[in-house]
Backbone as CSV, one residue per row, in Angstrom:
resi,resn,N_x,N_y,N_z,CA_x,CA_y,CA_z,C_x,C_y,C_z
1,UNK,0.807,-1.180,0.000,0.000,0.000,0.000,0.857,1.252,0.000
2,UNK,1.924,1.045,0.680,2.804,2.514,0.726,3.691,2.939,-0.292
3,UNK,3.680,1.712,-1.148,4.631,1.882,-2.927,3.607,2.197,-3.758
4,UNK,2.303,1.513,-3.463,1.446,2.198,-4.511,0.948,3.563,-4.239
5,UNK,1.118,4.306,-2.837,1.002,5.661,-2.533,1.755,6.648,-2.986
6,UNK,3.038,6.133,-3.013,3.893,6.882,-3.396,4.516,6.920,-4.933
7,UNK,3.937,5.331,-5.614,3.983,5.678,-6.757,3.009,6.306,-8.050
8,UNK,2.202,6.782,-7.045,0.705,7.791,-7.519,1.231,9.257,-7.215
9,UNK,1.818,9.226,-6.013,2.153,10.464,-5.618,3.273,11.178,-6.140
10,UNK,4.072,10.417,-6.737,5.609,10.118,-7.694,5.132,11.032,-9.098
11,UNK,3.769,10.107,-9.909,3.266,10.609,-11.200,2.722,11.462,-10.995
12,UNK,2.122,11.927,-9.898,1.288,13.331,-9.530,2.368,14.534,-9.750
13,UNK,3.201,14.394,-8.943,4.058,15.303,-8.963,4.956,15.538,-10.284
14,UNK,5.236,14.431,-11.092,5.802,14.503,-12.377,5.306,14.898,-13.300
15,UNK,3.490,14.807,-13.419,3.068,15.377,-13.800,2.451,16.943,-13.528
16,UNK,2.600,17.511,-12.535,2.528,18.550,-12.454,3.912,19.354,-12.433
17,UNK,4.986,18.815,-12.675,6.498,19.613,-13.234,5.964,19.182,-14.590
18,UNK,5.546,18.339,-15.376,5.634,18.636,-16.446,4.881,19.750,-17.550
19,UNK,3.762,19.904,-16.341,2.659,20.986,-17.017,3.434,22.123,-16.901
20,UNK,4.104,22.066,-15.676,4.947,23.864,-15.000,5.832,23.783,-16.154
21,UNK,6.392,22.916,-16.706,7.488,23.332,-17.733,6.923,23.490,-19.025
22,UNK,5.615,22.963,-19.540,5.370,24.032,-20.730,4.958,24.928,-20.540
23,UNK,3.685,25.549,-19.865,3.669,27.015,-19.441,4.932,27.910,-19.044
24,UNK,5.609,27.254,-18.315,6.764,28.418,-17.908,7.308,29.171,-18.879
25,UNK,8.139,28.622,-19.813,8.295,29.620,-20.974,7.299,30.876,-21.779
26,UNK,6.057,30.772,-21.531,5.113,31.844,-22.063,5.313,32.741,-20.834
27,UNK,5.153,32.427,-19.706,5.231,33.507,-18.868,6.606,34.153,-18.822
28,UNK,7.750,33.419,-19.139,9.385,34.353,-18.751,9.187,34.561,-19.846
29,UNK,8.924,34.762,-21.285,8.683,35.383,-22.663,8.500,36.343,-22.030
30,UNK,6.844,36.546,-21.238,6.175,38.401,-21.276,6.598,38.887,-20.195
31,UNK,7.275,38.344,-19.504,8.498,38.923,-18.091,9.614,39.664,-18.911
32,UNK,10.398,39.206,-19.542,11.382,39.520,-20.123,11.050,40.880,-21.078
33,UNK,9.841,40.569,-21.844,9.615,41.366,-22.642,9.100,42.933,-22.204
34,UNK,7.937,42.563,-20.736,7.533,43.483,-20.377,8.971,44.306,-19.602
35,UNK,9.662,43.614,-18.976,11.016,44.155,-18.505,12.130,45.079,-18.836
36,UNK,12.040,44.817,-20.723,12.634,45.286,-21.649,12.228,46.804,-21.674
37,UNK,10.915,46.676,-21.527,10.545,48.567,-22.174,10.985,49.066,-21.080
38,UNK,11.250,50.644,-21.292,11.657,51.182,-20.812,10.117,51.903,-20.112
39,UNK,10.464,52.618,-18.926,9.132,52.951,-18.329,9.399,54.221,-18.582
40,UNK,8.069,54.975,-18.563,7.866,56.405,-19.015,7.875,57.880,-17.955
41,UNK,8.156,56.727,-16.478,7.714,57.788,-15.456,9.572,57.644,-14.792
42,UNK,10.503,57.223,-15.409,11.764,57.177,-14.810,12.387,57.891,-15.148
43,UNK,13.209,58.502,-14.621,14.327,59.057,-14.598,15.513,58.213,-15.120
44,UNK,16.608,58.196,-16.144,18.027,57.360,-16.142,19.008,57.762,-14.946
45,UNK,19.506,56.683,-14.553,20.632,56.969,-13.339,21.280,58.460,-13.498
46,UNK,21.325,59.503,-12.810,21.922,60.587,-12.596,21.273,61.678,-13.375
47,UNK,19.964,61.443,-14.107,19.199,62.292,-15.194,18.879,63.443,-13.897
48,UNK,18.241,64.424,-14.112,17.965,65.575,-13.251,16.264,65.540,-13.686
49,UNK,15.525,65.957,-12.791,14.282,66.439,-13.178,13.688,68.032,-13.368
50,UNK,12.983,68.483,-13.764,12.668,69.448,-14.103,11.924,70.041,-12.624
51,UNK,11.798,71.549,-12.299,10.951,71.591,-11.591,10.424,72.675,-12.323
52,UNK,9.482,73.595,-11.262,8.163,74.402,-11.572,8.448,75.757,-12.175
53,UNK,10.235,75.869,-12.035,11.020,76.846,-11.971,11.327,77.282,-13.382
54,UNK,11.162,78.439,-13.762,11.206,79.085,-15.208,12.199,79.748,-15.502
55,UNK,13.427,79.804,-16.043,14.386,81.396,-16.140,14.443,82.201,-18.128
56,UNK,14.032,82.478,-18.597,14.281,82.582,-19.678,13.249,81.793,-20.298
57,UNK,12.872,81.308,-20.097,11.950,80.139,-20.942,12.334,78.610,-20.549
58,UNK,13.561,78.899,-19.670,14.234,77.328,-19.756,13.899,76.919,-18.292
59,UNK,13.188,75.523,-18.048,12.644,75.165,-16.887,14.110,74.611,-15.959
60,UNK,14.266,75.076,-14.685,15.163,75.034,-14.197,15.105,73.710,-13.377
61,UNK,16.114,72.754,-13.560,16.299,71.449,-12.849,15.865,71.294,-11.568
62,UNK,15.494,70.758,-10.667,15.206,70.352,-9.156,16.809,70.203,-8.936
63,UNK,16.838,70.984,-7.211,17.805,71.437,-6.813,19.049,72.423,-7.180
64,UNK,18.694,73.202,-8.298,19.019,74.379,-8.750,17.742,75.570,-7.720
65,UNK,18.987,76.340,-7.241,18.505,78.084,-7.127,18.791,79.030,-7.899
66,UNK,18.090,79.846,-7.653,18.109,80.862,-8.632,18.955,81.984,-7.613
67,UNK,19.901,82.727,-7.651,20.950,83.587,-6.841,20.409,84.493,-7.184
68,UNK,20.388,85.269,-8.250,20.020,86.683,-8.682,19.687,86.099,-10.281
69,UNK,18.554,87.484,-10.600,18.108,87.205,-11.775,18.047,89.206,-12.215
70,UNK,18.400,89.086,-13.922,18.065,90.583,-14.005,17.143,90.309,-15.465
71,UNK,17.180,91.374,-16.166,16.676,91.398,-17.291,17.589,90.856,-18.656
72,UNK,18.690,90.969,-18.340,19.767,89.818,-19.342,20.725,89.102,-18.894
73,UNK,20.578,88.502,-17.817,21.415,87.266,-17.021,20.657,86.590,-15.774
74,UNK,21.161,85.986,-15.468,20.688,85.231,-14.327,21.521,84.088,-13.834
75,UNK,21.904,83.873,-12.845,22.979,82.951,-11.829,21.699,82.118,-11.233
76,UNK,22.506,80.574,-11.270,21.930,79.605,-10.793,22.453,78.893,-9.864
77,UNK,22.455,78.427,-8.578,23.734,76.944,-8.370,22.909,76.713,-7.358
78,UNK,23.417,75.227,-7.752,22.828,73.714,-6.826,23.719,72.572,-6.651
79,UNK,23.496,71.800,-5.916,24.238,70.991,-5.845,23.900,69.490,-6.668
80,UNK,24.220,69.755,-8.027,24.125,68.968,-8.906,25.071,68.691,-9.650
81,UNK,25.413,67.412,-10.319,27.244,67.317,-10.466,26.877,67.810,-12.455
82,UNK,27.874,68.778,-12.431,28.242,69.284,-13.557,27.529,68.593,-14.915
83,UNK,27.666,67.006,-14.820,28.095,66.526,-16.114,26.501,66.433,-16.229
84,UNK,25.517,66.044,-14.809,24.834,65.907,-15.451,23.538,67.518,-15.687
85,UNK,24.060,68.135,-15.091,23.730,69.679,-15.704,23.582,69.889,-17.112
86,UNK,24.814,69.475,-17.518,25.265,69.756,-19.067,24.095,69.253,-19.987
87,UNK,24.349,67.699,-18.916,23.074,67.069,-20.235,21.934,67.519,-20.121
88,UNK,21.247,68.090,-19.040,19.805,68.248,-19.111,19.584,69.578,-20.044
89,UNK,20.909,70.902,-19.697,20.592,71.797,-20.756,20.711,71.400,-21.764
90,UNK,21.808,70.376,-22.497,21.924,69.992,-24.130,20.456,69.930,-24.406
91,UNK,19.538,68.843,-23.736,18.359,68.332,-24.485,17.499,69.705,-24.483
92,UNK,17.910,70.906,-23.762,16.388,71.591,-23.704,17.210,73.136,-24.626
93,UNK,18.022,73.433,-25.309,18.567,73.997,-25.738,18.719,73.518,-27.109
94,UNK,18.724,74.983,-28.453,19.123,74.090,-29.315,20.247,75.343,-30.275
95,UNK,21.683,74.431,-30.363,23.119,75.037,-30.360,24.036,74.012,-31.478
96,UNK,24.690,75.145,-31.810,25.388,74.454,-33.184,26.834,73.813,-32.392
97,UNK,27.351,74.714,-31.723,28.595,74.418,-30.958,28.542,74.688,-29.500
98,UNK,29.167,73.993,-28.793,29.411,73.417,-27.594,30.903,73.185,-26.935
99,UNK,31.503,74.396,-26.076,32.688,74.316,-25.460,32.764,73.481,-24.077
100,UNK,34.000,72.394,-24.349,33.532,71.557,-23.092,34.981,71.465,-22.263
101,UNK,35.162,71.821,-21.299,36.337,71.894,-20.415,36.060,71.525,-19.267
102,UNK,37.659,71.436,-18.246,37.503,70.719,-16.954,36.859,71.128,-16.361
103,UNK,36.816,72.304,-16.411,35.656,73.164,-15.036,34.394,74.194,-15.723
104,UNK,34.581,73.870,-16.586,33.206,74.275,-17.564,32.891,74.332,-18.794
105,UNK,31.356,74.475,-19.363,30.831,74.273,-20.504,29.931,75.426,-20.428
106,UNK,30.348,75.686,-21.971,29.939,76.622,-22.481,29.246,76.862,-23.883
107,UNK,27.449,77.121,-23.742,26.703,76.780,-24.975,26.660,77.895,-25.327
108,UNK,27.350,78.279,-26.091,27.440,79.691,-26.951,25.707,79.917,-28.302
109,UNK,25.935,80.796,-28.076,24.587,81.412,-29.219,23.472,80.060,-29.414
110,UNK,23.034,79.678,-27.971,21.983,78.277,-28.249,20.742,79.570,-27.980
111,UNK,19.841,78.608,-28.651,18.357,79.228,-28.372,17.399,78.066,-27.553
112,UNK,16.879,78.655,-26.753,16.101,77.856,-25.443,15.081,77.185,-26.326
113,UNK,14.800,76.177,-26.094,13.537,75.321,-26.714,12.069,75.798,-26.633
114,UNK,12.285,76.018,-24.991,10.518,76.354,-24.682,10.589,78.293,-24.167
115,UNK,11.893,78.495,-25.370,11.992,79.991,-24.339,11.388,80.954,-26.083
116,UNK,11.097,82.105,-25.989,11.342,82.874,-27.335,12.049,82.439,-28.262
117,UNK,11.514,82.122,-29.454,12.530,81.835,-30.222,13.768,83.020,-31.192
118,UNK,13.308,84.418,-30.935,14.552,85.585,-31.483,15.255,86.058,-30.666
119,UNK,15.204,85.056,-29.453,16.176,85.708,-28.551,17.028,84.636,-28.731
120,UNK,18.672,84.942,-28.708,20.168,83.930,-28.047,20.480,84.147,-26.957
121,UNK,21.026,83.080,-26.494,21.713,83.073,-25.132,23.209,82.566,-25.201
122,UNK,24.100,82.608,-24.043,24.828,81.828,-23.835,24.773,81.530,-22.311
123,UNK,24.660,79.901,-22.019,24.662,79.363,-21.396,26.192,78.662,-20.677
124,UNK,26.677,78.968,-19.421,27.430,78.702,-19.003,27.550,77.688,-17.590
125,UNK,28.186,76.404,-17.411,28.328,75.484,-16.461,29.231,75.579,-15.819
126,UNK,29.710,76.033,-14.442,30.839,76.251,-14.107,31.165,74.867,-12.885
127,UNK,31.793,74.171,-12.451,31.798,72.844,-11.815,32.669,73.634,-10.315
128,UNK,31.209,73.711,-9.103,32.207,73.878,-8.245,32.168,72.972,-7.366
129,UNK,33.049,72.720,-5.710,33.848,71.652,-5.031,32.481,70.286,-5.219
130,UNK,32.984,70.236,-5.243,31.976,68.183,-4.536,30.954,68.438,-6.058
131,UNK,30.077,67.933,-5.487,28.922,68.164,-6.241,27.950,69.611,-6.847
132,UNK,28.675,70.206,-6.294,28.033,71.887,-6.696,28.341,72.630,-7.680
133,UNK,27.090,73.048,-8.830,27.181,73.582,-10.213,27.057,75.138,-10.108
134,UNK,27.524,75.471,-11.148,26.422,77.081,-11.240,26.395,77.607,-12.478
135,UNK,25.309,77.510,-13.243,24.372,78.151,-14.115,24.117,79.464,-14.473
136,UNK,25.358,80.053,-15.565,25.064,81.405,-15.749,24.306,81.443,-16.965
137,UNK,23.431,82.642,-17.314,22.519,82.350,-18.485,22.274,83.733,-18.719
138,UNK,23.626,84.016,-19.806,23.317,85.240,-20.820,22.386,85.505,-21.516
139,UNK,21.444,86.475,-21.542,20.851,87.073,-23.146,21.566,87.736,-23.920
140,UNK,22.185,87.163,-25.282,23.355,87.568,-26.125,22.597,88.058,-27.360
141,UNK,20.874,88.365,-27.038,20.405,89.110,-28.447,20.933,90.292,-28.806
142,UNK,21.788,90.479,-30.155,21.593,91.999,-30.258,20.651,93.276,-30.285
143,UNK,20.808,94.349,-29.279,19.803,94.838,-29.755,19.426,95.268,-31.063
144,UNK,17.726,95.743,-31.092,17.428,96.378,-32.547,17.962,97.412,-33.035
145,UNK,18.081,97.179,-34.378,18.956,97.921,-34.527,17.853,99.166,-35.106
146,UNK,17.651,100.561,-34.849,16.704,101.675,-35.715,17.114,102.034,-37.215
147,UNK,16.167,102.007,-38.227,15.857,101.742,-39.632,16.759,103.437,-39.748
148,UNK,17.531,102.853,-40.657,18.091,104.533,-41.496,17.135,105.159,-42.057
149,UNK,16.925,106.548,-41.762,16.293,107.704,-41.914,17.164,108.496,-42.674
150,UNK,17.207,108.465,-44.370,18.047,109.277,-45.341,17.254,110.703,-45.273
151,UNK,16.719,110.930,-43.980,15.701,112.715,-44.437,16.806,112.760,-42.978
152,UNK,16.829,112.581,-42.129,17.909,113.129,-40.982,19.261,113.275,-41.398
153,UNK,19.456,114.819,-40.446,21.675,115.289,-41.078,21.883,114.063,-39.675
154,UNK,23.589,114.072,-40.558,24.706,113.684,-39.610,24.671,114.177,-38.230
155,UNK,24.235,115.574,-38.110,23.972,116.122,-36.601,23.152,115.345,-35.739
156,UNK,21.653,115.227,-36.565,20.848,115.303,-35.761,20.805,113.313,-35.490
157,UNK,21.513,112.470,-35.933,22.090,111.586,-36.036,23.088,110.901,-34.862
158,UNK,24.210,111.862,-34.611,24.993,112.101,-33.438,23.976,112.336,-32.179
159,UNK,23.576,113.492,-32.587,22.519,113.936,-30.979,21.681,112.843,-30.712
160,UNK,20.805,111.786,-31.319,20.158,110.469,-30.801,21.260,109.614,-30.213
161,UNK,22.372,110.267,-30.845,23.598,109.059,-30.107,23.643,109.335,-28.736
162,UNK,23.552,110.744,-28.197,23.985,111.239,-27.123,26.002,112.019,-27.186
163,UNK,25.664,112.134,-28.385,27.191,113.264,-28.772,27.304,113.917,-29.713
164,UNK,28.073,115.169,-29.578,28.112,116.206,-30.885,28.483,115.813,-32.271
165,UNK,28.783,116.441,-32.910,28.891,116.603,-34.119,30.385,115.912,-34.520
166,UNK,31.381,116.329,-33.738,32.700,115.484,-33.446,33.005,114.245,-32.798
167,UNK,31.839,113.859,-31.668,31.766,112.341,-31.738,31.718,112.401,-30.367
168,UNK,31.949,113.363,-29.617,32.389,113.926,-28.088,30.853,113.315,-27.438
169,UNK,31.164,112.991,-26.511,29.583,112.643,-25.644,28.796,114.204,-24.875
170,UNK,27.434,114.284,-24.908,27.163,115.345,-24.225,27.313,115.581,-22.908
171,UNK,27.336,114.293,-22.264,27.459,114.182,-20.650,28.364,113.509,-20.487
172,UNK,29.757,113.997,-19.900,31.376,112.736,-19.546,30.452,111.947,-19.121
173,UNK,29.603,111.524,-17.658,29.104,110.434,-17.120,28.661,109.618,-18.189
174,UNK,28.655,109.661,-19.284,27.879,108.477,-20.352,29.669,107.580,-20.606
175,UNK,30.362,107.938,-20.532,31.900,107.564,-20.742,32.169,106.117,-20.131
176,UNK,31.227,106.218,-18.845,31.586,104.794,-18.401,31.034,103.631,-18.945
């Protein structure tokens, strides 16, 4: 009685490894596969996230401050490591050339993605101790330039400049 128990209990069990081994492969298929995609709510190791923070048009990373801001610059620093600074401005910036050195990068004449598009900037990364960046962010638009007026003299030409006729300024204080 106890060989025929166990040799029921023997095929029971052999047969239930044998069922587990054809199913198993369909399920590690859509494991693997579902595993593969990439998820949409992650971050890549060392990526930076965006926060609520605006300078120019360009949304300023989480854990970036803003130091001072004027009407054509603005200083940033956080304690975020350089390299990956760089990358988050590359993707949100768009620049023909790109200066890259030990202690900083420098995106010359890029235009902000989500910022105005007739304005330039230059964007600067400066790498300071440990982990701490700082984010300078030129407006390098030229100003407009005013349409030539062939009915105005050379005088009256100079005087919108703010100097005479010889080139002299009307007020020394404009000198600086």
């Amino acid at each position: 009685m106890i060989r025929r128990t166990s040799t029921l209990a023997g095929a029971g069990l052999l047969a239930l490894f044998a069922a587990g081994c054809r199913s198993e492969p369909a399920r590690a298929k859509r494991t693997v596969h579902a595993a593969s995609a990439k998820p949409l709510d992650h971050l890549a190791p060392g990526e930076l996230a965006p926060s609520q923070l605006r300078v120019f048009g360009l949304e300023i990373p989480r854990g970036m401050s803003v130091r001072g801001s004027f009407s054509d610059v603005a200083y940033l620093e956080g304690d975020v490591a350089p390299e990956a600074l760089a990358n988050y401005v590359r993707d949100r910036v768009e620049v023909e050339n790109v200066e890259i050195g030990a202690a900083r990068t420098v995106f010359a004449n890029a235009r902000i993605k989500s910022g105005a598009p007739e304005r330039s900037y230059q964007l600067e990364i400066v790498a300071k101790h440990g982990q701490r960046s700082e984010l300078v962010i030129h407006d390098t638009t030229p100003p407009p330039v005013a349409p030539y007026n062939p009915s105005e003299s050379d005088a009256e030409r100079w005087r919108k400049a703010g100097r005479d006729p010889n080139g002299k300024p009307f007020d020394i204080k404009d000198l600086r």
